[in-house]
PAKOLPA-337658 format. One line per field, with one value per residue (C-alpha): residue number from 0; residue in three letters; chain; x, y, z. Coordinates in steps of 0.2 Angstrom, whole numbers. Last residue first. Example, Ala and Ser with C-alpha at 12.3 -4.5 7.8 and 13.67 -1.06 7.14 Angstrom:
BEGIN
num = [1/0] $
residu = [SER/ALA] $
chaine = [A/A] $
x = [68/62] $
y = [-5/-22] $
z = [36/39] $
***
This chain:
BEGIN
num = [598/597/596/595/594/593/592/591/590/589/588/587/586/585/584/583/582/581/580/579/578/577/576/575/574/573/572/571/570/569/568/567/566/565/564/563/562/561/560/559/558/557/556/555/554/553/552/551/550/549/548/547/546/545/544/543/542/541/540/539/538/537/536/535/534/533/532/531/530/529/528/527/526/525/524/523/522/521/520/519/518/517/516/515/514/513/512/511/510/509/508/507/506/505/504/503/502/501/500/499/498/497/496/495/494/493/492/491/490/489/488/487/486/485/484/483/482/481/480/479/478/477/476/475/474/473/472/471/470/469/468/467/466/465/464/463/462/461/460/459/458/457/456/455/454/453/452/451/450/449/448/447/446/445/444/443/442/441/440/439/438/437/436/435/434/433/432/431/430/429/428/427/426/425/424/423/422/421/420/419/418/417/416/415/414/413/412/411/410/409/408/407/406/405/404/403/402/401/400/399/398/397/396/395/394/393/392/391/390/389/388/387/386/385/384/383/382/381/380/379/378/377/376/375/374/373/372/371/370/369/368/367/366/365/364/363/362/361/360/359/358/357/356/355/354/353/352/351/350/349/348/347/346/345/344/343/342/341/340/339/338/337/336/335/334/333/332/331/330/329/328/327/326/325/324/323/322/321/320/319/318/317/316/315/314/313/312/311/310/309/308/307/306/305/304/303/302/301/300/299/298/297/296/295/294/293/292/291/290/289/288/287/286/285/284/283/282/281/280/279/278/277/276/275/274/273/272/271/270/269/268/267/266/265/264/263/262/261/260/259/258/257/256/255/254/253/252/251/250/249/248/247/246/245/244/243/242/241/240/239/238/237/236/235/234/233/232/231/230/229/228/227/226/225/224/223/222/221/220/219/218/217/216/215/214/213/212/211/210/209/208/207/206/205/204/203/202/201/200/199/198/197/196/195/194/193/192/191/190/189/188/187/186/185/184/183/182/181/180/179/178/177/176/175/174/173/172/171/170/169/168/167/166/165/164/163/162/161/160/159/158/157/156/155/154/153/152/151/150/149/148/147/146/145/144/143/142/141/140/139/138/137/136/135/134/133/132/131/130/129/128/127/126/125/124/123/122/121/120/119/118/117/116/115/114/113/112/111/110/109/108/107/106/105/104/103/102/101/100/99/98/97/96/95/94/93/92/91/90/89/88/87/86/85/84/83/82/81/80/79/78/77/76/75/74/73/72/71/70/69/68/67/66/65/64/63/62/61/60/59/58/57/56/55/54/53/52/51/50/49/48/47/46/45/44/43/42/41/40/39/38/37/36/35/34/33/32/31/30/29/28/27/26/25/24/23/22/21/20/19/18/17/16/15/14/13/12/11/10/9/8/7/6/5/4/3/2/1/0] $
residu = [UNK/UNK/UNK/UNK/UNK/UNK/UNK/UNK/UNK/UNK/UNK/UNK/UNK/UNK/UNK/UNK/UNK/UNK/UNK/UNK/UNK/UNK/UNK/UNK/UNK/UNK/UNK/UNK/UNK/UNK/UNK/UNK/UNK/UNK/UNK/UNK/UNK/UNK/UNK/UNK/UNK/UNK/UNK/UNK/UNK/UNK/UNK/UNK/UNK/UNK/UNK/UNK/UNK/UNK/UNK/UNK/UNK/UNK/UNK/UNK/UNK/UNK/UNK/UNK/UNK/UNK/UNK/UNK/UNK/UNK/UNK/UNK/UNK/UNK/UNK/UNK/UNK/UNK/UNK/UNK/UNK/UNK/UNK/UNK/UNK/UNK/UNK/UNK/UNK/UNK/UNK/UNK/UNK/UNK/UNK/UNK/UNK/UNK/UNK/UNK/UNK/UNK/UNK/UNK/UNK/UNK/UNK/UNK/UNK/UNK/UNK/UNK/UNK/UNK/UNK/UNK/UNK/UNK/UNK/UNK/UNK/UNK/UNK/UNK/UNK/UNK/UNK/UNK/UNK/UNK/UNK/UNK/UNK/UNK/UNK/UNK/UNK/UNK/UNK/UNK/UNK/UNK/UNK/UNK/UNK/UNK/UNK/UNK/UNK/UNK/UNK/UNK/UNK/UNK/UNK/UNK/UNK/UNK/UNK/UNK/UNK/UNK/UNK/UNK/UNK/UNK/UNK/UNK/UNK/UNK/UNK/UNK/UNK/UNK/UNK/UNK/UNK/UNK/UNK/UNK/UNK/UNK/UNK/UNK/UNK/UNK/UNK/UNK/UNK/UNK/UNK/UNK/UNK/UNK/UNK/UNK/UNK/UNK/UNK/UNK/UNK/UNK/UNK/UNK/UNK/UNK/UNK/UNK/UNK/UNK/UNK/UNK/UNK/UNK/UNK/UNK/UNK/UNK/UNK/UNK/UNK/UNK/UNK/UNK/UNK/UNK/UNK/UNK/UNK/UNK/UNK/UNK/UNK/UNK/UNK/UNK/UNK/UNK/UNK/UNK/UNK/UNK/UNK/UNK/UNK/UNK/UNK/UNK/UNK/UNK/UNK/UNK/UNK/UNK/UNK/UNK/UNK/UNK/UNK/UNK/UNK/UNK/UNK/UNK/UNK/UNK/UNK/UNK/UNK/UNK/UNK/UNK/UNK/UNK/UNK/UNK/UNK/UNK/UNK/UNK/UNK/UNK/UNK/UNK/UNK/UNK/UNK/UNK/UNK/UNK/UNK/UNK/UNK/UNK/UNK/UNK/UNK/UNK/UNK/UNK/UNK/UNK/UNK/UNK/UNK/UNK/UNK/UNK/UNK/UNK/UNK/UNK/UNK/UNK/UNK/UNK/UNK/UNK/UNK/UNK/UNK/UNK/UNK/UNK/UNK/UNK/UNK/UNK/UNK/UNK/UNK/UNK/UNK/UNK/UNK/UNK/UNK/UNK/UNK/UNK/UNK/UNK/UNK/UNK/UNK/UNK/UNK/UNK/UNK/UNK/UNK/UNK/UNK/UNK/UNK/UNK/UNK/UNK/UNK/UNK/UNK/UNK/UNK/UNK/UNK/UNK/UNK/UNK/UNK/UNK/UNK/UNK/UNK/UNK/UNK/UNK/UNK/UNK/UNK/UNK/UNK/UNK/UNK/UNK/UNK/UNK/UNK/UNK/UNK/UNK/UNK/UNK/UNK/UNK/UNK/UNK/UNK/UNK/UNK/UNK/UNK/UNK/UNK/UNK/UNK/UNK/UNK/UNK/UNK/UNK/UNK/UNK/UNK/UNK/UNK/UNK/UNK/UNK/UNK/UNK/UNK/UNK/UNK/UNK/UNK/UNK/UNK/UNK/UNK/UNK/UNK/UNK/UNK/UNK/UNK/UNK/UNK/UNK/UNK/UNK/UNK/UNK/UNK/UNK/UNK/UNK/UNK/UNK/UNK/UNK/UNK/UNK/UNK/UNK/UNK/UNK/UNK/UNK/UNK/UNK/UNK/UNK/UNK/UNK/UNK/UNK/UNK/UNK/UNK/UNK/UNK/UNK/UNK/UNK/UNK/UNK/UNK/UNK/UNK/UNK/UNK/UNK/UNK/UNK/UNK/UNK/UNK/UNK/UNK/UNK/UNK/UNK/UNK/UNK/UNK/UNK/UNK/UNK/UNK/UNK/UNK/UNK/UNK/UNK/UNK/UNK/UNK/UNK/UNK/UNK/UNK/UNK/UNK/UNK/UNK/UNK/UNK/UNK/UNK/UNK/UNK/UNK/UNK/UNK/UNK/UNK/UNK/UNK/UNK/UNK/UNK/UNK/UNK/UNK/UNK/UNK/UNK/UNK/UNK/UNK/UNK/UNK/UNK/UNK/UNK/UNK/UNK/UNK/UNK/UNK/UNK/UNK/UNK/UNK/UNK/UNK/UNK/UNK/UNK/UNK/UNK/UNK/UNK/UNK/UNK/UNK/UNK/UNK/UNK/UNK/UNK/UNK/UNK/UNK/UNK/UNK/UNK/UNK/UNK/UNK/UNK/UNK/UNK/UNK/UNK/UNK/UNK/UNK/UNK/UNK/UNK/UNK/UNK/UNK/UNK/UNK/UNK/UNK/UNK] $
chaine = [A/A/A/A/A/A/A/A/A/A/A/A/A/A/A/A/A/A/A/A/A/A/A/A/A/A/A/A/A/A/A/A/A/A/A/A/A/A/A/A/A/A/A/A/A/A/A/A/A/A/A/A/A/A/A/A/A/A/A/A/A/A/A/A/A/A/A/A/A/A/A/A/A/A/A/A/A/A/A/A/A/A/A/A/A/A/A/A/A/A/A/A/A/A/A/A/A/A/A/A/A/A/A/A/A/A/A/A/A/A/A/A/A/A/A/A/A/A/A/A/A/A/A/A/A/A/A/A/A/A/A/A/A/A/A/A/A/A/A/A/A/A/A/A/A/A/A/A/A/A/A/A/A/A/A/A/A/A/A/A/A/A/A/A/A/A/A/A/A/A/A/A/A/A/A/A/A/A/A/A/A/A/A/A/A/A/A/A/A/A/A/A/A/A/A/A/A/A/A/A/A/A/A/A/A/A/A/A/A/A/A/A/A/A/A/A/A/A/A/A/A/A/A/A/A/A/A/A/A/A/A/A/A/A/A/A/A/A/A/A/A/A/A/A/A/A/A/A/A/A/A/A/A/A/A/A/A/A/A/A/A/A/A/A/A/A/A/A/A/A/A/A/A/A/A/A/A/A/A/A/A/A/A/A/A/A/A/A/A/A/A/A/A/A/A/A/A/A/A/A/A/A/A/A/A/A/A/A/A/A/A/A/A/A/A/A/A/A/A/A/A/A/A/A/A/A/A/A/A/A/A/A/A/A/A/A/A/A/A/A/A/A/A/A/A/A/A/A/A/A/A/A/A/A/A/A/A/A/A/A/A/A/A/A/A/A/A/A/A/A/A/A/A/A/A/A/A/A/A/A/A/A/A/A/A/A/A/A/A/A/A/A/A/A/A/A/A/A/A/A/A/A/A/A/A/A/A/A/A/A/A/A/A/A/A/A/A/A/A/A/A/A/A/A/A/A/A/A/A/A/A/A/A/A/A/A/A/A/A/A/A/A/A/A/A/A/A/A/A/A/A/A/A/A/A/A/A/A/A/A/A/A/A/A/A/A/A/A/A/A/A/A/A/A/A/A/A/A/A/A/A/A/A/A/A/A/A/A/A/A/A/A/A/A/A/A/A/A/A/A/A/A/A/A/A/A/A/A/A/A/A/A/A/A/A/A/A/A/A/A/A/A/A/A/A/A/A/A/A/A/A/A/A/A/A/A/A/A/A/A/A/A/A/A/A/A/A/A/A/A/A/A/A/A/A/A/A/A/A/A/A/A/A/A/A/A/A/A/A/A/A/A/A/A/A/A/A/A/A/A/A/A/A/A/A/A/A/A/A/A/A/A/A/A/A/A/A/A/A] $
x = [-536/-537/-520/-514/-521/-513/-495/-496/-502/-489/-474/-482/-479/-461/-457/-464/-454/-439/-442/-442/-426/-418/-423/-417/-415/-394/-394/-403/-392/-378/-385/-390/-373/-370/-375/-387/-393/-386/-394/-407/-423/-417/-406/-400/-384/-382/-365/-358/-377/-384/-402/-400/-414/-425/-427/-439/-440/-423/-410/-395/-379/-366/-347/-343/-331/-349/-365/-373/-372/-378/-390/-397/-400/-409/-419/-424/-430/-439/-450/-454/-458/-468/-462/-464/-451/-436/-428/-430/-416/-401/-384/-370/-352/-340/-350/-349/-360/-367/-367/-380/-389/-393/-399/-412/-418/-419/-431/-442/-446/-448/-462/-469/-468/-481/-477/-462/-461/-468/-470/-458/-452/-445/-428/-420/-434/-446/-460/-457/-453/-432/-432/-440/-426/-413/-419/-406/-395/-382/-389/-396/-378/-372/-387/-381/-362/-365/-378/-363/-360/-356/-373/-377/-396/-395/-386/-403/-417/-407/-407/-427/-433/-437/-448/-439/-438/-438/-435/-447/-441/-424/-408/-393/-376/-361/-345/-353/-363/-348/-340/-355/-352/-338/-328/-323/-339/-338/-323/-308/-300/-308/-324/-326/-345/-340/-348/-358/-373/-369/-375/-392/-393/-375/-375/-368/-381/-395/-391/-392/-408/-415/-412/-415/-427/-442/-452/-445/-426/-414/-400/-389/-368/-361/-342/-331/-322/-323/-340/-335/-352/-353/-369/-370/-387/-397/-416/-413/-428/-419/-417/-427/-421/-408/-391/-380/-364/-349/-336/-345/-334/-335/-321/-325/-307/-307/-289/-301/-313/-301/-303/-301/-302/-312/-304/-318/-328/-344/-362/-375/-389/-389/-392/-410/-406/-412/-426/-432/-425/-441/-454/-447/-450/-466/-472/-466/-472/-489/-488/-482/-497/-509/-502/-503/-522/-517/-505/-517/-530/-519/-514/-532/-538/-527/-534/-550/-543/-532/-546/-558/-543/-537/-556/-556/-538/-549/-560/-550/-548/-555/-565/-581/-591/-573/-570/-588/-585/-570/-579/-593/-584/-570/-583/-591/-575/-569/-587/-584/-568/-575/-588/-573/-564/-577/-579/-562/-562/-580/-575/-557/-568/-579/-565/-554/-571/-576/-559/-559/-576/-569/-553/-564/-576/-562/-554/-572/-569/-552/-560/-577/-567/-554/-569/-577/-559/-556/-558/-542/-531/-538/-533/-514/-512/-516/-502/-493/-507/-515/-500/-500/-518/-517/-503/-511/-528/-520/-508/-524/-533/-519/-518/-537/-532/-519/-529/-544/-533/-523/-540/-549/-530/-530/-548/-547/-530/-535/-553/-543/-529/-542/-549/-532/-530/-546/-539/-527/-541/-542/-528/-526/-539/-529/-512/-519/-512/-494/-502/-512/-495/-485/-498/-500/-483/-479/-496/-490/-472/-480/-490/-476/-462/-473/-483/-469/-462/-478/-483/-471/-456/-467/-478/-460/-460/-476/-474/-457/-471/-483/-471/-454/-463/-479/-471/-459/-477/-482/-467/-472/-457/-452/-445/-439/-427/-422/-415/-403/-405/-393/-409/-416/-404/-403/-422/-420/-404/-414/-431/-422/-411/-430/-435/-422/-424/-443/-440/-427/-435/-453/-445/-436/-454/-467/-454/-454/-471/-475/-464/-472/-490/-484/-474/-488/-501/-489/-486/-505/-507/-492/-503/-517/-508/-504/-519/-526/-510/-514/-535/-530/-547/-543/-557/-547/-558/-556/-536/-526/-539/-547/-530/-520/-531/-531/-512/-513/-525/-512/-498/-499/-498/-482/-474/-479/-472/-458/-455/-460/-445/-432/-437/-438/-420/-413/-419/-412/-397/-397/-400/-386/-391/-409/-403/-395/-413/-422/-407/-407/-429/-425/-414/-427/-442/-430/-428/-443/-450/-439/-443/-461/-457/-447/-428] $
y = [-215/-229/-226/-222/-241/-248/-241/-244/-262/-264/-260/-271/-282/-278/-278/-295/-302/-294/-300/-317/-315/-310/-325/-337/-338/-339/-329/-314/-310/-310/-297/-285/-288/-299/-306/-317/-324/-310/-314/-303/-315/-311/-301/-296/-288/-278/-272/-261/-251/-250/-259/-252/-237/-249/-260/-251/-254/-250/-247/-237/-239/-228/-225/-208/-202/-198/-202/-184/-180/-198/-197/-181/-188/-203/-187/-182/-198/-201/-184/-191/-210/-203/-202/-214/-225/-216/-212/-227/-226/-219/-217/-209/-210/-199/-182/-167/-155/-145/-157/-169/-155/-153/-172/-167/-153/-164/-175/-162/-158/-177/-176/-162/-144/-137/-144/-141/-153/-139/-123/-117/-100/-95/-88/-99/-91/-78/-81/-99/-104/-101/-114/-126/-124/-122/-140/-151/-158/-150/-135/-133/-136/-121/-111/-120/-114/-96/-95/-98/-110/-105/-99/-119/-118/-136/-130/-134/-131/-113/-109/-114/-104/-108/-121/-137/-152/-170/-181/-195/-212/-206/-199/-200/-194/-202/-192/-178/-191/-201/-185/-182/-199/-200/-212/-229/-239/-233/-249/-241/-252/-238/-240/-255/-263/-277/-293/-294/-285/-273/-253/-244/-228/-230/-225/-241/-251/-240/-243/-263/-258/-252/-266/-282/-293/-286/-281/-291/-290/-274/-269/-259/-254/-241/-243/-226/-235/-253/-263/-277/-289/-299/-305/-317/-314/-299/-299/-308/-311/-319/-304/-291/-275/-289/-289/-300/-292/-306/-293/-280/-269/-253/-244/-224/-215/-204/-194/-178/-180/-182/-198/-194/-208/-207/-208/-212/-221/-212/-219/-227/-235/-216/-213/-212/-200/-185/-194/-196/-183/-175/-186/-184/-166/-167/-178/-167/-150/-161/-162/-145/-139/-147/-142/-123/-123/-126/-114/-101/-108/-106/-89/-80/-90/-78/-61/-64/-65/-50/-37/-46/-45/-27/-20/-30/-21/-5/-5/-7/-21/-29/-15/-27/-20/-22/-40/-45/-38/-45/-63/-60/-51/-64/-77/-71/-66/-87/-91/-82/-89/-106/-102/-94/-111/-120/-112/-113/-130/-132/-120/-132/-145/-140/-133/-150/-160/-149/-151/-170/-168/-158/-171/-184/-176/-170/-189/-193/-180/-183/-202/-194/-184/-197/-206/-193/-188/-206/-204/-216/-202/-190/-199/-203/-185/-180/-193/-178/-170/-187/-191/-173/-172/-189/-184/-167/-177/-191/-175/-166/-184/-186/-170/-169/-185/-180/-165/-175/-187/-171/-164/-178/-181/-164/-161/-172/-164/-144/-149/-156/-142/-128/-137/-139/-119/-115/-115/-101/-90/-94/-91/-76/-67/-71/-65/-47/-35/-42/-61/-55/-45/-61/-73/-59/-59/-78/-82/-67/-76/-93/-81/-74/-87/-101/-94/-86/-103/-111/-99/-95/-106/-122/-114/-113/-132/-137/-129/-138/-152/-145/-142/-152/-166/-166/-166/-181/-189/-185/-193/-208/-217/-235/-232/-214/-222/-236/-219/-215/-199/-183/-174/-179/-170/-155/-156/-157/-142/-132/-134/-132/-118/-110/-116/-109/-92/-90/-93/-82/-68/-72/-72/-54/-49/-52/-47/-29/-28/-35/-21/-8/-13/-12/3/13/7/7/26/29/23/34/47/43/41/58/64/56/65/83/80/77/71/67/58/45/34/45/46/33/18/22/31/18/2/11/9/-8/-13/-6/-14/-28/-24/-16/-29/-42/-32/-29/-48/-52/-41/-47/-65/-61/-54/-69/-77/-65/-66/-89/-85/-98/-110/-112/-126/-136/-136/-144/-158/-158/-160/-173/-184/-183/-189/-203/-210/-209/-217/-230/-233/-235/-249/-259/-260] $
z = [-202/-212/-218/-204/-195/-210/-207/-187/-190/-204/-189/-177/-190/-193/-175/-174/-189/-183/-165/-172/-182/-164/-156/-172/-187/-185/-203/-197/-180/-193/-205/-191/-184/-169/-153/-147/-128/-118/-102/-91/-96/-114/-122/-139/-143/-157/-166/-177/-178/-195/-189/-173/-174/-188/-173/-166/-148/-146/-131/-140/-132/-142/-139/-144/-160/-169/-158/-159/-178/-182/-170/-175/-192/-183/-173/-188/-198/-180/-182/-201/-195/-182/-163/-148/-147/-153/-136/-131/-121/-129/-122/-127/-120/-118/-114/-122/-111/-125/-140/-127/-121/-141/-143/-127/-137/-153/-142/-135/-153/-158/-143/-149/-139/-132/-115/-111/-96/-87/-97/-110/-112/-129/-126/-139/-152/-144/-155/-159/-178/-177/-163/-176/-189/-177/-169/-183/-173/-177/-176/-160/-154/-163/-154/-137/-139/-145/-130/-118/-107/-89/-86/-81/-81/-90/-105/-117/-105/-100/-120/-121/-109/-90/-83/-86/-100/-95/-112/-111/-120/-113/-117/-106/-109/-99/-95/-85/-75/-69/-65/-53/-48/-43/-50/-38/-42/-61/-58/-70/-84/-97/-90/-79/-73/-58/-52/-41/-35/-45/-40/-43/-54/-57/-74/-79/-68/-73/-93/-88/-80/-95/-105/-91/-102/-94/-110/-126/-129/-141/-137/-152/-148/-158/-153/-152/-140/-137/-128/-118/-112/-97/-88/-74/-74/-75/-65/-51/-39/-24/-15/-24/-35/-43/-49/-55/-67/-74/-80/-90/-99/-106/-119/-118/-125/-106/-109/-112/-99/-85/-73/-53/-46/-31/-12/-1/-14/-20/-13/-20/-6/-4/17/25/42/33/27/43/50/39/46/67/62/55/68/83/72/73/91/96/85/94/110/104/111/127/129/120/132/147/140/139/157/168/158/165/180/177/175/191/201/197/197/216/221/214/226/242/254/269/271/275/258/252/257/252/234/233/236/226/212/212/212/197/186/190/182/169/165/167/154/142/146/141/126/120/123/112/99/97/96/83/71/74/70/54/48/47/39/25/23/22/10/0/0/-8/-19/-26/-29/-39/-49/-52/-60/-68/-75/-81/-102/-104/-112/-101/-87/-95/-99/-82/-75/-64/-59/-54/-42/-35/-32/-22/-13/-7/-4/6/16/22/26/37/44/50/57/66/73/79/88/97/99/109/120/125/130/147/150/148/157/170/169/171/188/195/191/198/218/212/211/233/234/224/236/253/244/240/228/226/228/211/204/203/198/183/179/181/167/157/155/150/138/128/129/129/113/105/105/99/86/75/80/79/65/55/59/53/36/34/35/25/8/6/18/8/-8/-3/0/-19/-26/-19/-10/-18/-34/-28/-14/-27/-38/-24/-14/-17/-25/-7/3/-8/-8/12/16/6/16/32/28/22/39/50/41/40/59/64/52/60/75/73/66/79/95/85/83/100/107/97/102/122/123/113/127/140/134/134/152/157/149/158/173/170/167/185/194/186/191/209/214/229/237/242/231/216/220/226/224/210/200/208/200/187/186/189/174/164/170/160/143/148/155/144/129/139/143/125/119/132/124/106/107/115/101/89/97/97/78/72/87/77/67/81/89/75/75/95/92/77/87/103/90/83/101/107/90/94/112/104/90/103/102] $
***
C-alpha cells in the first residue's frame, strides 16, 4: 500500500478511535449543541429587534415609548439569555473534553508502561513526552475549540443567512456574491498557514525533546563542563522555534486582516446599495441597520472557521501519532493461558537450554548458551564490556524474549508465566537504583499501601539503611526529590536492597549494583547482600570482582559464550581468561587507591 493511502488509512482509524472515546458523553454533547443554538439565537436577534424599534416605531413616527422600553428589556433579557447560555455550553465541553482527554492520557502511559523494553531502546524518551504532553494537548483543543467552533459559528453563519433572505432576498443576493471571494482568500491562505503551523510544531516538539534529553543527563554535562555548549544548542533550536512562531503569528494577522478589509468593503456596499434602495423606498431603514449589523457579523465565523483549520490539522497529526503507539503491540507478550506458579512452592533452579538472541538479525550477541543454576545457588558473572551479561539478566526477566532456545524456571518456560508474576518472583538491582518522588516509605514498598510501615522499617534494618534513615529530618517519611537526589549512591543502594526484603522475591539479581560506590559504601551494601541473598538464588553481574569472589560459582563469558566456569579458586588455577581479568581488575583497583591517595 503506498505511504499516502496509509496515512489515510491510519488518520480515518485514529478519527473512529478519537470518536469512540467521546461516545460516553454523547448527553453532554447534545447538550452543547441545544446550548450553542440558543446562545446563537439570542445573540442574534438583537440586531432584529432594533431593527423593529426603527422601523415599527421611530420611523413610523410612533413613538410608543412603553413598546421601545420593552424591547429594551427584551434586548436586555437576549443579552442575559445569551452570556448564560455560552457559559453553560463553555463548561459541559470543557467537562466532556478535559474528560475524553484525561481518559486518553491514562489509557496512553498505561499503554506505554505495558510496552516492551526494545520499544524504549529505540523511541527517545523525550518524544513519548511530547505525545503524553502536546499531543493530548492537541486533542482537547479539538473538542475545545474546533467543535464548538463548527457547532457555534457554523450555526451563526445558517442563522444569519436565514434572517438576511427573511429581511430582504434581493439584498442578500447580492452579499452572498462575497462568499466565493471569502473562500478564495480562505483556500489560498490555508495551505501557507497549515505549512507554517507544522513547522512551528516541529520546532516546539525539537526543543521539548531536546530539553527533556539534557534534563535527564545534567549530571553528565556538568560533569564534562558542556553547559555553554548545550546552551548554545537549546538556543539555536529557541531561535527556530521563535521564528517559527513569528511566521504563524504574522500570517494569522495578515488573513485576519484581509478579511477585516473584505469585511469592510462588504459594510460599504451594503450602505450604498441599501442606501439606494431606501432613498428609493425599496425598503426601510432599519432592514439596512439589520444588513450592515449581520454582515459584519458574516465574516466573524468564517474567519474563526478558517482559523480552526490549523488546529484540525495538527489534532489530525496528534491523533494519527498517539494511535500510533496505541496500535504498536509488546514484542513480549503473556501466553494465552499462563501458568500460574505460587510464590511459596517456587524453590528457584534456572536453566538455560541452548539460548541465541540478538537486537539485530544477523548480529547475535549470545550463543548457543546453556547454563543451570540450582536453588539457593549464588551464581557470579563476570566478561569485559559487551560480552552478553546484562542481556542475559534481560532474557530471564523478559525484557526481550529468546530467539531460540528456551530459559526454564523451575521446569516451567518464563515464556508461559506472566509476567507480572514473573516480576514479583525476580528482584532486580541495578548499577542506578531508580528512586520516585514521594517519601522514603512509599520508595521502599513501591507505593503499594498494602505493606505496612512495620514491614519496610524491619526491612531497613536488615540491610543496614536504619541507621542513615534515622539521620534525615523526617526519617522514613523524608521526601525525596527525583531520582532521590540527596542521597549517596550506596544510600540509594541500601534502599533498593530493602525493596528487595519487602516484596520477597525468589530470585535476586544484581547488576552492577556495586560499581560505583567507595570501598566503605560497597562494605555496606556486601553486608546487605549477605542479608538479601540468603535461601535465594543470586546472579550478581560484577565489575568488581571482589562482589563474586565468595560466590559458589562464577561463570565468565565472552563474545556472548560461557568460556570458564568455576570457583574463584578454580577459575585461578586454569590461568587463563578469568586470571586476566583478575589482574586487570586488580590494577584498575591500585589506580583507584593511588589516585586517593594523591587526592
Amino acid at each position: 500500500m503506498p505511504n499516502n493511502a496509509r496515512s489515510q488509512v491510519g488518520k480515518r482509524t485514529a478519527l473512529r478511535s478519537l470518536l469512540a472515546y467521546g461516545k460516553p458523553h454523547r448527553r453532554q454533547f447534545a447538550l452543547v449543541f441545544l446550548l450553542a443554538l440558543l446562545a446563537v439565537a439570542a445573540d442574534l436577534l438583537q440586531p432584529y429587534l432594533v431593527k423593529v424599534a426603527i422601523d415599527d416605531n421611530i420611523m413610523a413616527g410612533k413613538n410608543d415609548y412603553r413598546m421601545l422600553l420593552i424591547i429594551c428589556g427584551v434586548y436586555l433579557l437576549l443579552s442575559v439569555l445569551g452570556f448564560v447560555f455560552s457559559y453553560l455550553m463553555n463548561n459541559v465541553l470543557q467537562y466532556a473534553s478535559q474528560s475524553i482527554i484525561a481518559r486518553i492520557r491514562k489509557d496512553l502511559f498505561r499503554h506505554i508502561t505495558r510496552l516492551s523494553i526494545s520499544y524504549f531502546d529505540r523511541t527517545p524518551s523525550g518524544s513519548l513526552i511530547t505525545h503524553v504532553s502536546s499531543d493530548t494537548e492537541s486533542l482537547n483543543q479539538f473538542f475545545s475549540q474546533v467543535l464548538l467552533s463548527l457547532m457555534r459559528d457554523g450555526m451563526t453563519l445558517i442563522f444569519i443567512v436565514a434572517v438576511m433572505f427573511h429581511l430582504d432576498a434581493e439584498l442578500t443576493l447580492y452579499c452572498l456574491i462575497l462568499i466565493p471571494l471569502l473562500f478564495l482568500i480562505a483556500i489560498g491562505f490555508r495551505r501557507h498557514m497549515r505549512k507554517t503551523y507544522q513547522n512551528t510544531r516541529t520546532a516546539l516538539s525539537r526543543l521539548i525533546a531536546f530539553a527533556a534529553e539534557n534534563l535527564a543527563g545534567m549530571s553528565l554535562i556538568q560533569a564534562f563542563h558542556q553547559e555553554k555548549e548545550q546552551k548554545s544548542r537549546f538556543s539555536d533550536r529557541n531561535r527556530a522555534y521563535f521564528g517559527a512562531n513569528l511566521k504563524e503569528v504574522s500570517t494569522n494577522v495578515l488573513f485576519n486582516r484581509s478579511f477585516d478589509i473584505l469585511g469592510g468593503l462588504a459594510v460599504a456596499f451594503v450602505t450604498w446599495l441599501g442606501g439606494n434602495a431606501v432613498f428609493h423606498g425599496n425598503i426601510e431603514f432599519g432592514v439596512m441597520y439589520a444588513f450592515i449589523t449581520y454582515i459584519r457579523l458574516f465574516f466573524q465565523p468564517i474567519s474563526t472557521i478558517t482559523q480552526q483549520w490549523n488546529t484540525l490539522q495538527s489534532a489530525t497529526v496528534s491523533a494519527n501519532r498517539i494511535w500510533s503507539i496505541f496500535s504498536t503491540e509488546p514484542e513480549v507478550r503473556d501466553a494465552a493461558k499462563p501458568v500460574d506458579m505460587e510464590s511459596q512452592a517456587v524453590q528457584g533452579r534456572i536453566e538455560f537450554n541452548r539460548v541465541q538472541f540478538y537486537y539485530k538479525e544477523g548480529q547475535p550477541v549470545i550463543h548457543d548458551l546453556s547454563l543451570r543454576i540450582e536453588p539457593g545457588e549464588m551464581i557470579g558473572v563476570v566478561g569485559a564490556t559487551g560480552a552478553g551479561k546484562s542481556t542475559l539478566i534481560g532474557l530471564l526477566c523478559r525484557f526481550y524474549d529468546v530467539r531460540q532456545g528456551s530459559i526454564t524456571l523451575d521446569g516451567t518456560d518464563v515464556r508461559a508465566i506472566d509476567q507480572e508474576r514473573l516480576n514479583r518472583l525476580i528482584g532486580l538491582v541495578q548499577q542506578e537504583p531508580y528512586l520516585y518522588s514521594g517519601s522514603i516509605v512509599d520508595n521502599v514498598r513501591m507505593f503499594d499501601e498494602s505493606i505496612s510501615r512495620e514491614e519496610v522499617a524491619r526491612a531497613c534494618r536488615l540491610v543496614g539503611a536504619d541507621e542513615l534513615i534515622g539521620k534525615l529530618k523526617d526519617g522514613y517519611d523524608t521526601r525525596l526529590s527525583e531520582r532521590g537526589s540527596g542521597l549517596s549512591a550506596g544510600e540509594r543502594q541500601l534502599i533498593s536492597f530493602a525493596r528487595i526484603i519487602v516484596f520477597q522475591p525468589k530470585i535476586l539479581i544484581l547488576d552492577e549494583a556495586t560499581a560505583n560506590l567507595d570501598s566503605h559504601t560497597e562494605q555496606l551494601v556486601q553486608n546487605a547482600l549477605r542479608v538479601v541473598s540468603e535461601h535465594r538464588t543470586t546472579i550478581v553481574i560484577a565489575h568488581r570482582l571482589s562482589t563474586i569472589m565468595h560466590a559458589d560459582r562464577i561463570i565468565v563469558m565472552r563474545g556472548g559464550r560461557i568460556v570458564e566456569e568455576g570457583t574463584h579458586a578454580r577459575l585461578l588455577e586454569l590461568r587463563g581468561y578469568y586470571e586476566e581479568l583478575v589482574r586487570h581488575s586488580q590494577g584498575s583497583a591500585a589506580g583507584e587507591r593511588k589516585g586517593r591517595e594523591l587526592g
